[in-house]
C-alpha positions as CSV (number, residue, x, y, z in Angstrom):
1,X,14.1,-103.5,157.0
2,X,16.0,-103.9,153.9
3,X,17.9,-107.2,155.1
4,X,14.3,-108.7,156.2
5,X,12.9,-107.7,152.3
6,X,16.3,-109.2,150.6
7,X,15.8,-112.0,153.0
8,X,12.2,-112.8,151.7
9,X,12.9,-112.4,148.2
10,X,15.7,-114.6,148.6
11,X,14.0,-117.4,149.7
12,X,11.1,-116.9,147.0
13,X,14.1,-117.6,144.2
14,X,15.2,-120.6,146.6
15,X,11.6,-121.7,145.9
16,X,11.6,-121.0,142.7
17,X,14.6,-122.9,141.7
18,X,13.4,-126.1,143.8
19,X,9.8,-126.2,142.2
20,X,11.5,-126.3,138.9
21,X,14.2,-129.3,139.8
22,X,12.7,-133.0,138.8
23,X,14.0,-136.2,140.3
24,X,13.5,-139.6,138.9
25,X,10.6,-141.7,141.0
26,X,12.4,-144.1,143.4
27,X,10.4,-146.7,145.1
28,X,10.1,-146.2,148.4
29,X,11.3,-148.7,151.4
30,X,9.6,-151.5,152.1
31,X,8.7,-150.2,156.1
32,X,6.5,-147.4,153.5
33,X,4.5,-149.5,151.6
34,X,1.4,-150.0,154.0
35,X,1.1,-146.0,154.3
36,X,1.6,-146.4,149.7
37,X,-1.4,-148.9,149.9
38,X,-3.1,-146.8,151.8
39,X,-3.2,-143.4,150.0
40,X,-3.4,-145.0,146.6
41,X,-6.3,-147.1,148.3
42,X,-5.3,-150.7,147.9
43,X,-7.5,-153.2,148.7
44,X,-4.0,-154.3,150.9
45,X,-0.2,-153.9,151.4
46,X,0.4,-156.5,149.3
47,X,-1.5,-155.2,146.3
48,X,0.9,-152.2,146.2
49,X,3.8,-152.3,143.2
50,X,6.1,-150.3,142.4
51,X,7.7,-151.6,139.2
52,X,9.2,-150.5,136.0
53,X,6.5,-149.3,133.1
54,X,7.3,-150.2,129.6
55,X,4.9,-147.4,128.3
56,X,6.3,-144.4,130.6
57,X,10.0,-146.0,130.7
58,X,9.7,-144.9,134.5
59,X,9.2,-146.0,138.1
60,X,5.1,-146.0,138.3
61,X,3.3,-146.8,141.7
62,X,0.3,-149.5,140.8
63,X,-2.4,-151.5,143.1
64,X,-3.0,-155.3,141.6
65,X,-3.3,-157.9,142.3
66,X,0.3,-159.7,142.6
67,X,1.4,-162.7,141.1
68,X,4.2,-165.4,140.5
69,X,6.7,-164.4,138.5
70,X,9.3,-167.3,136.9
71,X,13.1,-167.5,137.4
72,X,14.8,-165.2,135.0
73,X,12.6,-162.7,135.0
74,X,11.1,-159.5,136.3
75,X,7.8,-157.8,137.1
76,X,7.1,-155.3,134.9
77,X,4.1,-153.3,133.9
78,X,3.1,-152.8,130.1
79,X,-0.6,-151.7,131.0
80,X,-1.6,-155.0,133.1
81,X,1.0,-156.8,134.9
82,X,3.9,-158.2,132.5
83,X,7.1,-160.1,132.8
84,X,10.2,-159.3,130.7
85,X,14.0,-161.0,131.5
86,X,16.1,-160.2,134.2
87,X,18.6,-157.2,133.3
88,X,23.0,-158.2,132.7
89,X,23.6,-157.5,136.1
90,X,20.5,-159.1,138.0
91,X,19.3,-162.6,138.4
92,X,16.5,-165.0,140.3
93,X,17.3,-168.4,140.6
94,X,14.4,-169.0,142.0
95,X,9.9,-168.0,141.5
96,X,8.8,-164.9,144.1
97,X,6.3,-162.7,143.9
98,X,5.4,-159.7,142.0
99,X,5.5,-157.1,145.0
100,X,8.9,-158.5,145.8
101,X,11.0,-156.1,143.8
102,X,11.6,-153.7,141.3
103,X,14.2,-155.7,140.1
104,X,15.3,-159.5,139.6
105,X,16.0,-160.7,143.3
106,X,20.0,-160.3,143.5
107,X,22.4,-158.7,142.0
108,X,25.7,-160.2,140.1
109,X,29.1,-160.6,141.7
110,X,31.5,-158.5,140.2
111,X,34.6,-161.1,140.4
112,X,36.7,-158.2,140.6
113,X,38.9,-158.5,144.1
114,X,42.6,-159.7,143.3
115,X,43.6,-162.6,141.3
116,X,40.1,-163.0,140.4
117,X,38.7,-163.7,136.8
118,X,35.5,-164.1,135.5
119,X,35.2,-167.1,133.6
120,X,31.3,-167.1,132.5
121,X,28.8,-164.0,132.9
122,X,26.2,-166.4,134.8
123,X,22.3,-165.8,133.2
124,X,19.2,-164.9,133.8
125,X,18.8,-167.8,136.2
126,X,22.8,-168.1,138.0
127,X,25.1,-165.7,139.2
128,X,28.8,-165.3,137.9
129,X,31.2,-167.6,138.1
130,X,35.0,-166.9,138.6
131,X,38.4,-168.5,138.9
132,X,41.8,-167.8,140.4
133,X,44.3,-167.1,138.0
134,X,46.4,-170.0,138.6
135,X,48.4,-168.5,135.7
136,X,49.6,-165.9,137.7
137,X,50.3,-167.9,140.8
138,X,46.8,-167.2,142.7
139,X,45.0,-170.0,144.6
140,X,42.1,-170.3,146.5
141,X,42.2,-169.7,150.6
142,X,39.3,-172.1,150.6
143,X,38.9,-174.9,148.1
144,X,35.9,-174.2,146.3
145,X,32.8,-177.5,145.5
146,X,33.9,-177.3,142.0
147,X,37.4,-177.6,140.8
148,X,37.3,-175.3,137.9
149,X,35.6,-172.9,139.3
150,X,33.9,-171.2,142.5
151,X,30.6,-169.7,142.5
152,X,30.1,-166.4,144.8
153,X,26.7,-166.5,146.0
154,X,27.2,-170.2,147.4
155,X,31.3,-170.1,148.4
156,X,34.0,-167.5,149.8
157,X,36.0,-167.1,146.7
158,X,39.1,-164.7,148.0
159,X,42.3,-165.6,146.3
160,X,45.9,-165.0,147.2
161,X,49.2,-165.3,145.3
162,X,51.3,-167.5,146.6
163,X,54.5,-167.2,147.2
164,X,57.3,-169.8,144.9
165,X,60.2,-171.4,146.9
166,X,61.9,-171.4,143.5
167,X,62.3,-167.4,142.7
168,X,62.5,-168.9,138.7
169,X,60.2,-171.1,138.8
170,X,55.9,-170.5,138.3
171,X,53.3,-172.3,140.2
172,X,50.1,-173.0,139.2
173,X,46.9,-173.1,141.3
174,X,45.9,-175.7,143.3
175,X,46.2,-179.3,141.7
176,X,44.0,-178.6,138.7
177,X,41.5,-182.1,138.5
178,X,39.9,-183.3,135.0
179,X,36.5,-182.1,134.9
180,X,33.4,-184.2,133.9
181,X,30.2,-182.5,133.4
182,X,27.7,-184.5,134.7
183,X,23.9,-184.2,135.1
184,X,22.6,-184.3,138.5
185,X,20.9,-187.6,139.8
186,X,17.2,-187.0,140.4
187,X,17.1,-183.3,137.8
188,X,13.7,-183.2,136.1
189,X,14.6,-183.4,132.4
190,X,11.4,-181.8,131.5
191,X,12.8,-178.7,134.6
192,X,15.6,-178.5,132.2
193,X,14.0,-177.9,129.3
194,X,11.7,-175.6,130.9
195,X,14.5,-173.2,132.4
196,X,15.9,-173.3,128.7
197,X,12.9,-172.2,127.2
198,X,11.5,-169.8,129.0
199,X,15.0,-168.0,128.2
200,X,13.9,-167.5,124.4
201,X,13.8,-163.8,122.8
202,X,10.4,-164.7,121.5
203,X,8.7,-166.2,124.4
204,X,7.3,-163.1,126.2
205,X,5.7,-162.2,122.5
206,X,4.3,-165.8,122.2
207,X,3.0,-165.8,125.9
208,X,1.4,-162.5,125.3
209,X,0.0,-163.9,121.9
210,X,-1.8,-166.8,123.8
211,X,-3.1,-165.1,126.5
212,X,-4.6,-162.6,124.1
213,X,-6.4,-165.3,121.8
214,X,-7.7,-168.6,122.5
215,X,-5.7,-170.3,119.5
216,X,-1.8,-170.2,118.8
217,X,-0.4,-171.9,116.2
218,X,3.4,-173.3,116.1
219,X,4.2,-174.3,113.2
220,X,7.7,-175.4,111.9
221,X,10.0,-178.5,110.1
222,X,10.6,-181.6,112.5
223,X,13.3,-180.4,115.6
224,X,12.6,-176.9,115.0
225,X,11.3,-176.9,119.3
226,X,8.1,-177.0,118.6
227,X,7.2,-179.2,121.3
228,X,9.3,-177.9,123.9
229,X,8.1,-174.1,123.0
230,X,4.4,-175.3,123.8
231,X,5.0,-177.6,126.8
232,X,6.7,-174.1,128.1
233,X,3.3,-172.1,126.7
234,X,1.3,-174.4,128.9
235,X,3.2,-174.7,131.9
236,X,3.0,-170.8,131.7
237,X,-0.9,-171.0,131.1
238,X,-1.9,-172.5,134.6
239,X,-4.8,-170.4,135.2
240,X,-6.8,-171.6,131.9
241,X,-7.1,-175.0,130.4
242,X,-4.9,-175.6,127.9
243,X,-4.4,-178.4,125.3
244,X,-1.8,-179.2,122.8
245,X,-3.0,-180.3,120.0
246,X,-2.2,-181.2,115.9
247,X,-3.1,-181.3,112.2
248,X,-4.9,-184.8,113.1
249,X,-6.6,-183.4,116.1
250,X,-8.3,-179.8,114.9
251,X,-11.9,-181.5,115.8
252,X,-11.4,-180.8,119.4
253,X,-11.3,-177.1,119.0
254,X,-14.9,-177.1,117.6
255,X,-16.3,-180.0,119.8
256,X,-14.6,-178.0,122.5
257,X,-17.2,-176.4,124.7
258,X,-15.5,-174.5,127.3
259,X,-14.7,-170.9,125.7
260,X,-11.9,-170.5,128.1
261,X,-10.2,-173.4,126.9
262,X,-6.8,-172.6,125.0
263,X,-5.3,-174.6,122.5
264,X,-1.6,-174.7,120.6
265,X,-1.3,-176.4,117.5
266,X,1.5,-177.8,116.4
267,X,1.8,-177.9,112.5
268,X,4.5,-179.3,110.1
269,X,2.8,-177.5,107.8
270,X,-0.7,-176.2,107.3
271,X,-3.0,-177.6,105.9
272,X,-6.3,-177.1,104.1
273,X,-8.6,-178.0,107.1
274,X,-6.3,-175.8,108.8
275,X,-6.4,-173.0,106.9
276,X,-10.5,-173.0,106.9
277,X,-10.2,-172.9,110.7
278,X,-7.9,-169.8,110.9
279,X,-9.7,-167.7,107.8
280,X,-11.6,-165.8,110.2
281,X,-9.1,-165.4,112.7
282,X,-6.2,-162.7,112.1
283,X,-3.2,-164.6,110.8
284,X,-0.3,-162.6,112.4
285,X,-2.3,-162.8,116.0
286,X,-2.3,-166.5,116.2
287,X,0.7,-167.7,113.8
288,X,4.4,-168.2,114.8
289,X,6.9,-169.5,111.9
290,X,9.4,-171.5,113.5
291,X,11.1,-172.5,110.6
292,X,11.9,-168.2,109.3
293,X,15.7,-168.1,109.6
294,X,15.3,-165.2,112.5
295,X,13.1,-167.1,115.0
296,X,15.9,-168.0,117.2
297,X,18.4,-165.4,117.1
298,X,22.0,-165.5,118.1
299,X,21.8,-165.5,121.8
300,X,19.3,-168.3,121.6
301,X,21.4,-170.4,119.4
302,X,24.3,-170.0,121.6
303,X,22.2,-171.0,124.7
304,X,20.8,-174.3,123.2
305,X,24.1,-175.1,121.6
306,X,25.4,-174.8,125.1
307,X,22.4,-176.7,126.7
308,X,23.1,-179.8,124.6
309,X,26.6,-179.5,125.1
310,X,26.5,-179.8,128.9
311,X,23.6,-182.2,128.6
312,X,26.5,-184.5,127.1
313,X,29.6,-184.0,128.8
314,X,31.2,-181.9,126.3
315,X,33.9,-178.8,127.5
316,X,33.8,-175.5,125.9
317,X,37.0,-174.1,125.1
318,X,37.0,-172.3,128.0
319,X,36.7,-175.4,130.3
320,X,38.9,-177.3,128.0
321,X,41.4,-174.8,128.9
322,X,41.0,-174.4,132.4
323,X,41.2,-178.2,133.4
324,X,44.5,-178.8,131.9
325,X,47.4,-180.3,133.4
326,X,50.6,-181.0,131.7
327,X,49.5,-184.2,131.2
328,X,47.8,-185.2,128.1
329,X,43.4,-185.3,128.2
330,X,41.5,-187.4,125.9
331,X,38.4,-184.9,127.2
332,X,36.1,-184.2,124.5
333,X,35.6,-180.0,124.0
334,X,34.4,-177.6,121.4
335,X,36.2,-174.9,119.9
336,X,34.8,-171.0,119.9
337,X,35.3,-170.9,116.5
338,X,33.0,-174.1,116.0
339,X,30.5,-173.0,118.6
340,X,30.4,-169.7,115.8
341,X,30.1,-171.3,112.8
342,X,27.7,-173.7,114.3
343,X,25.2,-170.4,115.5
344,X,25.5,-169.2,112.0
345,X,24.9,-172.2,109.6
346,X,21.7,-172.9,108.4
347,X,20.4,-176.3,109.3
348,X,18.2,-179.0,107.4
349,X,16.0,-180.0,110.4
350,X,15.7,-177.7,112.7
351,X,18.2,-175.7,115.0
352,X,17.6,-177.8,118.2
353,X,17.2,-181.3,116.8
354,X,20.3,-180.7,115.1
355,X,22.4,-179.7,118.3
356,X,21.0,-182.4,120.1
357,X,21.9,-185.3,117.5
358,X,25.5,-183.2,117.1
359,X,26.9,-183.1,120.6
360,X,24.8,-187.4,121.2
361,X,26.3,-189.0,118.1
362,X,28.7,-186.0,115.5
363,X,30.2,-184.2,117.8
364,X,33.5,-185.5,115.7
365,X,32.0,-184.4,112.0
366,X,32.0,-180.2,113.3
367,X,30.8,-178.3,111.2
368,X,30.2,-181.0,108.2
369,X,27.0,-182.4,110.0
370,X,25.3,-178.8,110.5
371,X,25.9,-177.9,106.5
372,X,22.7,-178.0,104.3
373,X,22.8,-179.7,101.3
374,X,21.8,-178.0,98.1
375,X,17.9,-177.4,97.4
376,X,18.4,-178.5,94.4
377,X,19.4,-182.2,95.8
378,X,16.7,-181.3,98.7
379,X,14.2,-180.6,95.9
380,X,14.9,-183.9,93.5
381,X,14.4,-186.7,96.8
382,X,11.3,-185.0,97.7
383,X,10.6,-185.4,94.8
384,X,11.4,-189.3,94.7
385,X,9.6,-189.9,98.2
386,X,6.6,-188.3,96.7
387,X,6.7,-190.6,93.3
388,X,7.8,-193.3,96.0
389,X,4.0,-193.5,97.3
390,X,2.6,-194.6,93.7
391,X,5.9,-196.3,92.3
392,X,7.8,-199.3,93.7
393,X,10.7,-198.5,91.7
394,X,10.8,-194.7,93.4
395,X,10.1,-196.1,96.6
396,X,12.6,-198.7,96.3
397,X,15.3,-195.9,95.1
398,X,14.6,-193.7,98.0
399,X,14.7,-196.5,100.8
400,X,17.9,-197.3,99.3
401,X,19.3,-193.9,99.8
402,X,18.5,-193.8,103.5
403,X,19.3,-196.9,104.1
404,X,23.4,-196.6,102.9
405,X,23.1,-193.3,104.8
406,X,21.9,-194.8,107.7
407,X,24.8,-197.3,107.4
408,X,27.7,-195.0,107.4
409,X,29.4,-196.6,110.1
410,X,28.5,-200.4,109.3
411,X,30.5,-202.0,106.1
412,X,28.3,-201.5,102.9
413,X,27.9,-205.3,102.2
414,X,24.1,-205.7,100.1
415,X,23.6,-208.1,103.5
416,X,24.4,-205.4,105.6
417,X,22.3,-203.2,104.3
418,X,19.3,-205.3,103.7
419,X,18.9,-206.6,107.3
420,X,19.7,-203.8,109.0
421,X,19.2,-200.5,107.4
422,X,16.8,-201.5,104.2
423,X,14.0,-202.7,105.7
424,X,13.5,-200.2,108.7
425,X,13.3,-197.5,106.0
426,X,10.7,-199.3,104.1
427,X,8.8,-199.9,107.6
428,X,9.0,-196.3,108.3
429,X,8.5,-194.4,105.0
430,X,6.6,-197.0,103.6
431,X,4.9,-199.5,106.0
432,X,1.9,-200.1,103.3
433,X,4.6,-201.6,100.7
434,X,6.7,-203.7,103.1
435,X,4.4,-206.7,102.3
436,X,4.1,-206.5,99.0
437,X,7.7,-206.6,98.1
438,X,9.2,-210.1,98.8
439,X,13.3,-210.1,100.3
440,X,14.3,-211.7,97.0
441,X,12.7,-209.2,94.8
442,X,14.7,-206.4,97.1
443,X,17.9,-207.8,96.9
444,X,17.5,-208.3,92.9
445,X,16.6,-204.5,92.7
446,X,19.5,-203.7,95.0
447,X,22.0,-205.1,93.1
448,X,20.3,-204.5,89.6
449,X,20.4,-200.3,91.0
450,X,23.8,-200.8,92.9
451,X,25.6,-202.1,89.1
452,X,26.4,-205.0,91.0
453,X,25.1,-207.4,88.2
């Protein structure tokens, strides 16, 4: 009798101490989620999620409606259905659907099996990629498509250490070839740009702002990305009409009779017709400052610094490094330590433009090309251009200072700069003047400003 009672009470305690133990939600196999469906009464299976809530920072079971979701991200839920990017360790190089997974579609290689090293941590978008360390006399068993590198998810990338006829003497890998990045025949440039953008830390937050309000306002100094960041906005927007629009073009957003209708503005700056427009609206809702110094931070600066560098057959170091031979390469490559300075220097135009004309036409000038010249300088030949509008003399002065720019790498003869640099300014800056300013009059003010006579 006593056993039977000290039996009983010991499985009351077992109970005790189960009901009490909590376990994390996991989301249960995919064979389970028509019996899910059912008891959380989906309309059908494949309105059942089981995804990762912002708000609970847990597992939470969900019926909606499921939707695309981009490469380099994840389905999340932050109340509705949200996206956010794909984790270190995860990728999805390709759109799939919301009810797909938990997490981004595949998990990174680890590039950890002998010989192997990692030589770049891959994205949101691409799995690792990894080398054997010729340095230490591995090779590959199979050649791999590229010669710097091999890619796990597409190649067998097993390495072994072979073995030197010569006891004193080192071999290297495999004959190492120069490497030329080159763009692939047939890419979409505008599929590029898109995968770049969509990578931006303040994407989600602009997505979010547009889908909450039927105006969004980019505004920022020339080749700060503001067209690319609202080609990317509308591309995301296919479910409303959407128009991109500017300072000249604000008329459309009152003629516009379809409330559904969105519309991004793209602003140099804003101005007073502008300004009336958004006074009822909720400044901080609708507004993005693309020129504030912490738009893009450090991560996105690295990743379009490296965009434009690929996009022009430029190394890294990295690359530089593992495509040498003992022969001597003319290869154009840029340093770490200029990649860094580059990241942190504050630009003139803005951050993209800047990149892009960089690693086209400056690659050679480093650091020098990204440097900002004083306000103070900035200041006075606004100044000028301003006067320039009302004044031949200022407009004169300040054509004349683009113009020997401009000609930095033609000889600075008055002809020179006349024919070929002088009057595309004037054109440009001041197309109204052009006409009233005959070529003998220019060349007399030229040499009259230059000292020459």
């Amino acid at each position: 009798m006593k056993s039977k009672v000290l039996s009983i009470l010991l499985a009351i305690e077992i109970i005790k101490i189960v009901g009490v133990v909590t376990y994390d939600i996991k989301c249960p196999h995919r064979s389970h989620w028509q019996l899910r469906a059912i008891q959380y009464k989906c309309q059908n299976e494949p309105f059942y999620h089981c995804l990762y809530d912002k708000n609970t920072k847990n597992l939470t079971e969900k019926c909606t409606k499921p939707d695309d979701i981009p490469s380099g991200f994840r389905a999340v839920l932050s109340g509705n259905l949200d996206v956010e990017k794909c984790s270190d360790t995860y990728f999805a190089p390709f759109m799939y659907w919301s009810n797909d997974s938990v997490e981004c579609p595949y998990q990174k290689s680890v590039c950890a099996e002998e010989g192997q090293v990692i030589l770049d941590n891959g994205s949101e978008e691409e799995d690792v990629k990894c080398f054997c360390d010729y340095r230490q006399g591995y090779e590959y068993i199979f050649k791999p498509k590229h010669d710097c590198y091999c890619s796990p998810t597409d190649e067998d990338c097993t390495c072994f250490r072979k073995k030197c006829k010569d006891e004193g003497s080192i071999l290297t890998s495999v004959t190492i070839w120069f490497i030329r990045i080159k763009r692939k025949r047939g890419i979409d440039e505008n599929e590029i740009l898109w995968k770049n953008v969509k990578k931006l830390s303040k994407f989600p937050d602009l997505r979010q702002k547009l889908n909450k309000n039927c105006i969004l306002v980019l505004k920022g100094r020339p080749g700060t990305g503001k067209n690319a960041i609202a080609n990317g906005l509308k591309r995301f927007n296919r479910s409303n009409t959407c128009k991109i629009i500017t300072n000249d073009d604000l008329s459309e957003i009152k003629s516009s009779n379809n409330k559904k209708t969105k519309f991004i503005i793209k602003a140099e700056y804003i101005s007073s017709e502008l300004e009336s427009l958004l006074k009822p609206l909720k400044p901080t809702d609708i507004m993005c400052d693309l020129d504030d110094d912490n738009f893009y931070d450090a991560n996105d600066k690295k990743n379009i610094l490296t965009f434009h560098r690929k996009r022009n057959n430029i190394l890294s170091e990295d690359e530089w490094k593992q495509c040498q031979t003992k022969q001597t390469t003319t290869e154009v490559y840029m340093k770490k330590s200029l990649e860094a300075d580059l990241c942190r220097e504050k630009t003139l135009k803005g951050f993209p433009w800047m990149c892009a004309s960089l690693c086209k036409d400056h690659i050679n000038l480093g650091i020098r090309y990204f440097r900002q010249p004083p306000a103070d300088l900035v200041s006075e030949l606004d100044d000028l251009k301003i006067k320039g509008e009302h004044d031949n003399s200022s407009a004169i002065k300040y054509c004349l200072l683009v113009s020997v720019l401009l000609s930095n790498d033609d000889e600075l003869t008055v002809d020179n700069i006349l024919k070929k640099s002088f009057g595309k300014a004037m054109t440009d800056i001041y197309p109204k003047k052009v006409r009233l300013l005959p070529w003998n009059v220019l060349k007399l003010f030229y040499l009259t400003q230059c000292k020459i006579i």
